[in-house]
N, C-alpha and C positions, 0 to 999 in steps of 0.2 A: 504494500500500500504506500502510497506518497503522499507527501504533504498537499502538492498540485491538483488532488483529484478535491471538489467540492464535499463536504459531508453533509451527509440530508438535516434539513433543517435550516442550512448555513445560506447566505447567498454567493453565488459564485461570481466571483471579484474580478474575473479575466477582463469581462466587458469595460469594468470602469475601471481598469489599468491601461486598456488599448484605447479608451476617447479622450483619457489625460493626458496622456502618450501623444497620441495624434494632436491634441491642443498643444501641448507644449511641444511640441516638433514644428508645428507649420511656420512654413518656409524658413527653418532654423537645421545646419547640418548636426552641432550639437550642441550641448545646455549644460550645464552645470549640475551637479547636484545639489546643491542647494535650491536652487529655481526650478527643479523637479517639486521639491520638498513643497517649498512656499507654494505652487499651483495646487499642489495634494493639496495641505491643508486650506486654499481657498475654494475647493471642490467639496468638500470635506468630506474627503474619501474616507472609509473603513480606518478605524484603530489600526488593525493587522497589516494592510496595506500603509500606512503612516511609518509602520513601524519598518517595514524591511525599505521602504525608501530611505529613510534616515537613517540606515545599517548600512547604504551603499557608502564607499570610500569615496572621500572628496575625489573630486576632477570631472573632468567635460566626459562626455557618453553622447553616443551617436545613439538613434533609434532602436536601432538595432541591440546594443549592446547592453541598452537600458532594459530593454523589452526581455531580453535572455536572461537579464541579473535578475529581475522581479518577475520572473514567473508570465510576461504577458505573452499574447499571441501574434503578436507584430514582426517583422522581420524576414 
């Protein structure tokens, strides 16, 4: 079992990790982590989601590499 599979009852977070992802991306090659951070919290995404954003290591991430660190569907 993985942590990635949603547990019943739970809402499954991919969705609103890929259209934060996709806002913070547009026309942007790549973002900071911290400006990941602050869109999460003005989205106000899920605790759990808040939480592995803010575990990513400082520096710039392209879509892609954002999307692979946090579990999204994008890339």
């Amino acid at each position: 079992m993985t942590d990635d599979a949603p547990v019943a009852g739970e809402p499954d977070n991919t969705q609103a990790l890929d259209d934060l992802l996709d806002d913070v991306f547009r026309a942007q090659e790549r973002v900071e982590q911290g400006e990941i951070y602050r869109r999460a919290v003005a989205a106000e995404l899920p605790p759990d989601l808040l939480a592995r954003i803010d575990a990513l290591p400082e520096g710039e991430y392209s879509v892609d590499e954002a999307s692979d660190l946090l579990g999204g569907s994008l890339g």
